[in-house]
N, C-alpha and C positions, 0 to 999 in steps of 0.2 A: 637795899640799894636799888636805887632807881633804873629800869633797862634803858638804855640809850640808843635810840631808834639810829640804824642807819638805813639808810634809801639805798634799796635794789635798782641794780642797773635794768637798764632795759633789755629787755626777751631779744637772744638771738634772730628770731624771724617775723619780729616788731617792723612794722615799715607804716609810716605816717605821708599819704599819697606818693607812695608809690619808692618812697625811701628807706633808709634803715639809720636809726639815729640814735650812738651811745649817750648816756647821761652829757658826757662829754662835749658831745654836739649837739643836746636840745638846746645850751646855753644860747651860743650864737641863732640858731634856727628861732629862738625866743624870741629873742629883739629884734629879726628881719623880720617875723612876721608882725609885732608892732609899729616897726617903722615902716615898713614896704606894705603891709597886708590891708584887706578890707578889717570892717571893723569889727568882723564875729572871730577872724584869727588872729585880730588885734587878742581878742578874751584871750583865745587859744595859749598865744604867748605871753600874758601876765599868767593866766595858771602854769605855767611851765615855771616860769621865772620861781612862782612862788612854792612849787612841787620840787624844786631843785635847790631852794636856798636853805641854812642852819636851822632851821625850826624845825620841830617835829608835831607841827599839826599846820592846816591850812583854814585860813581864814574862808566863811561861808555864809552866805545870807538866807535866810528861810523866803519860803514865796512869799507869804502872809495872808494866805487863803486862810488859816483859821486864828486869826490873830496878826496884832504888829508884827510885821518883819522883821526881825531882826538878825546880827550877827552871831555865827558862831565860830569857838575853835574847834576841829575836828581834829582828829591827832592822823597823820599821814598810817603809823600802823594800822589803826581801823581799816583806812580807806585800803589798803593793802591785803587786809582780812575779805573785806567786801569784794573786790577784785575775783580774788581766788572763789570763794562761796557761789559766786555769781558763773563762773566759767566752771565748774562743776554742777550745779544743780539744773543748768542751761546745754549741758554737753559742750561746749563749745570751745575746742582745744587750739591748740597754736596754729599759725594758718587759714583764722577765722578770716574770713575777709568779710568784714563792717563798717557799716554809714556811718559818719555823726553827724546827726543834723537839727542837735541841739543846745540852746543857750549854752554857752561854758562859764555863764555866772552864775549856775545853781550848779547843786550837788550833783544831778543825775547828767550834765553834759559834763563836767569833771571827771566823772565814775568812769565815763567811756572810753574818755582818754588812757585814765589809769587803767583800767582793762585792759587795752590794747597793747600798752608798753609792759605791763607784768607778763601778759599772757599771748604774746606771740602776734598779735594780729596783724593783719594787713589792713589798716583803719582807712578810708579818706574823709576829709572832712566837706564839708558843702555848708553852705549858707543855710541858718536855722529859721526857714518860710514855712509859709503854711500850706504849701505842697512842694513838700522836701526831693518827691521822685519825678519834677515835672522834667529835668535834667537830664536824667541818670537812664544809661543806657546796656547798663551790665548789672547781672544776678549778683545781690548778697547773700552771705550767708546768715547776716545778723544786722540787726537793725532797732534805733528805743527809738518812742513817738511819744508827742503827749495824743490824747484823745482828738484832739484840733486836726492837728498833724496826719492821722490815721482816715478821720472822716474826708481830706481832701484827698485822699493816697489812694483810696480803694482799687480804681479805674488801674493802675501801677502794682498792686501791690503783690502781683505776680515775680516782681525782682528782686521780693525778700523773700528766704527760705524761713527764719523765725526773729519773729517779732515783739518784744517787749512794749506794753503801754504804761505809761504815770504821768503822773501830776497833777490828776485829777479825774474824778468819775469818769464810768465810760456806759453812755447812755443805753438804756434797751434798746434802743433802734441801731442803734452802732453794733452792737451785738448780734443783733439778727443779720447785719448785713455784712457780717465776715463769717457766717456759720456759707459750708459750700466750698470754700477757695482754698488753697495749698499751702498758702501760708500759715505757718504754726505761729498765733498770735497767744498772746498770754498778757492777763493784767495784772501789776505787783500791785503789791500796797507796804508803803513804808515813810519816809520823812528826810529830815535833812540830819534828824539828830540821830536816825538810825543808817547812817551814810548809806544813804540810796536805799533800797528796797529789801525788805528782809521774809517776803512771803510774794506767791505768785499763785494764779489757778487758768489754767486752758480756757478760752472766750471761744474756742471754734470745735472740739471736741464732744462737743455733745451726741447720746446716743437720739436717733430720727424718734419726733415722740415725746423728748424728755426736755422739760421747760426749767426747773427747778434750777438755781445757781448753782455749778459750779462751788464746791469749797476752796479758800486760799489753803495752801499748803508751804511752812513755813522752811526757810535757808537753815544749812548746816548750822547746828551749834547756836539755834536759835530755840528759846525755849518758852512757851505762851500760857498763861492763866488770867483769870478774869476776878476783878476787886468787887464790893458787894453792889456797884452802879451797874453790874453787865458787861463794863468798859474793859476793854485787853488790855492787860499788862507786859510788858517786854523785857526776857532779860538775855541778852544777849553782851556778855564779856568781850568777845571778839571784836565787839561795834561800837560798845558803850560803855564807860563806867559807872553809870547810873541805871537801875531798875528805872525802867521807861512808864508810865502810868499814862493811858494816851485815854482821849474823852470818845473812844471810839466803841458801839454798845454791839459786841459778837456774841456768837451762839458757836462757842466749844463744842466740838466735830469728835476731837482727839486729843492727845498731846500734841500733837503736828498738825491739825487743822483745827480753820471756821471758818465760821458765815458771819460778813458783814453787817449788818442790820442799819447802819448808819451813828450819826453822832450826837453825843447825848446832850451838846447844847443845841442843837438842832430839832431834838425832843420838844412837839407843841403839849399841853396839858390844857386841852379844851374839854371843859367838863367833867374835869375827871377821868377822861380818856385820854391815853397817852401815845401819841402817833408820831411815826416816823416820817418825815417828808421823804427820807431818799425810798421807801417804800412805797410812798402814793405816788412818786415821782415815774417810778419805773413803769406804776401802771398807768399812769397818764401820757408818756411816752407815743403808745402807738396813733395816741390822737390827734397830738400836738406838733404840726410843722416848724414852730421856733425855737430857739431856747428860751428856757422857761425853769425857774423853781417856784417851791412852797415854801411857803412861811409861817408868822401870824404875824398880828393886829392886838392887841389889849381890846377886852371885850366884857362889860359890866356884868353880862351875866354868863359867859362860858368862862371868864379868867383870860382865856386865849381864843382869840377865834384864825380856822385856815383859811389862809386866802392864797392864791397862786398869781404871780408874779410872769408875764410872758413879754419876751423880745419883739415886739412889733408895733408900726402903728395901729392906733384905735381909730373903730368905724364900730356902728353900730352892729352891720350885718355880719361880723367878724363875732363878736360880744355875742349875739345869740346864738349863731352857728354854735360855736364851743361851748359855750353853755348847754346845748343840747346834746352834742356828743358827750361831753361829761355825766351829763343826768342820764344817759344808755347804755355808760361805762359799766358792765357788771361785775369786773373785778374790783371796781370803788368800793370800800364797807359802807356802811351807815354815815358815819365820821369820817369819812376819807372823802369827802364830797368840798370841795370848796366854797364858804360863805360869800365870797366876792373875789373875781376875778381884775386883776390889775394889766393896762397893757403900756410895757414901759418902751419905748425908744430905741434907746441905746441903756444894756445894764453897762451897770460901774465894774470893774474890771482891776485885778491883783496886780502887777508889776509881770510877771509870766500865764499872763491872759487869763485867768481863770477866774470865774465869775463871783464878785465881791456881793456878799447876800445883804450884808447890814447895811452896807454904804449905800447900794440900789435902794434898798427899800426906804432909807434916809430922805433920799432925792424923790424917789417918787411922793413920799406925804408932806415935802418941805415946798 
């Protein structure tokens, strides 16, 4: 016999800016913030609408950073699983007082909300810009950013006690420049179909000295092995009813951790050599002022050749400059040198900002 999900009221010391609101009352609160609100609590209240109505999973779009976006059903228990796992492996018990100050048309500004109403919080919501604390005048205790979010926040980020990042890489230089500050930041890594995040590793904790990454360290009742591509497998019951097969190529730490290495269509095969961009990526980092990734090109005699893809306009004395700091780079290998460097514009860009590789690279040689 099938369980039949019923929806948990919300947490006695649940207050959504500065309220407290039973299942009861998010109905109404829904559609005032629809009708009366701007258009990010306009989201706020269709997810309400749709976390309070007879189904038992809520409708969800993927970014489409690695692939079409598409829809999914998520079953509300999951997200209720996730909830709980998330405010346990985070410490973060009722009376949490927490930002949102993200999209609530993907999973991880959803997650938040849920959080907040299972687990007590004292949530406020703010407009999801790309400097979320330019506003905000009182200490959280909890707070999620994409990478965007966190590079414009720095300067603030004094008024978050602990910090979650996703939805995308977070670059070495980003990294170096919250190593120092007070805030306990941490980066997950998870998806839309593993409802928000199911692993996390400290980005500011390192011992003085020690350069090497951080391992992700995976959520309660989440459990990790690797297929014969390298690529992590996920199985995680509480999240999913499907063993997750993710094109993502780790290096097995433990049962409970690893190391990212990046992703295996991402994988160039020039020469016989088989190279990670998000690896030359990290080392090209402390050179490169813009954004910028690696790729290839089809090349008659490597198969694949790299070329590196960078956000700016082109000038000549731009072209050389980095050409030579790359050619002095000595953490480049042999093969981790760029064939030709491209300098694009404006890249192409996912629906929740995150940098479109295929589509840029399309535009650039079309």
């Amino acid at each position: 016999m099938q369980n039949v999900f019923t929806l948990p009221e919300t947490h006695p010391e649940f207050r959504l800016n500065g309220i407290h609101y039973t299942n009861e009352d998010l109905a109404s609160v829904a559609y005032s913030l629809i009708k009366e609100g701007e258009p990010y609590e306009g989201e706020a209240g269709n997810f309400l609408l749709d976390w309070l109505n007879d189904k038992d999973f809520v409708e969800v779009k993927t970014s489409g950073s690695t692939g079409p976006a598409k829809k999914l059903e998520i079953k509300k228990q999951f997200m209720v699983n996730s909830a709980r796992a998330t405010g346990k492996f985070f410490e973060l018990p009722q009376g949490t007082t927490a930002l949102h100050c993200l999209p609530l048309n993907f999973i991880a500004g959803k997650m938040m909300l849920v959080r907040a109403m299972l687990l007590g919080w004292k949530l406020n919501l703010v407009l999801p810009s790309a400097n979320p604390l330019d506003r905000i005048f009182k200490i959280y205790d909890f707070c999620a950013m994409t990478p965007f979010q966190l590079d414009n926040s720095l300067s603030r980020l004094h008024l978050i006690k602990k910090l979650i990042v996703g939805g995308g890489s977070v670059s070495t230089n980003l990294k170096n420049l919250v190593q120092g500050i007070g805030t306990e930041v941490y980066e997950t890594y998870g998806m839309t179909e593993t409802v928000s995040h199911i692993a996390a590793r400290p980005l500011n904790s390192k011992k003085k000295g020690q350069h090497e990454p951080l391992p992700f360290t995976v959520l309660p009742n989440v459990n990790i092995s690797t297929d014969d591509r390298s690529c992590l497998v996920i199985e995680a019951p509480q999240l999913t009813e499907e063993t997750l097969i993710t094109n993502d190529v780790v290096e097995l730490l433990s049962e409970k951790t690893f190391l990212l290495k990046g992703r295996i269509d991402n994988v160039i095969n020039s020469g016989g050599v088989k190279l990670h961009p998000e690896e030359i990526e990290a080392k090209l980092a402390p050179i490169i002022a813009h954004r910028f990734f690696v790729t290839s090109l089809p090349d008659p005699a490597l198969g694949e050749k790299l070329v590196l893809m960078v956000e700016s306009d082109f000038s000549e004395s731009a072209l050389d400059s980095l050409e030579r700091e790359i050619k002095s780079c000595h953490k480049l290998g042999k093969y981790e040198v760029p064939k030709k460097i491209y300098f694009v514009e404006k890249f192409e860009e996912t629906p929740n900002s995150k940098i479109h590789r295929v589509n840029t690279l399309k535009s650039r040689m079309t």
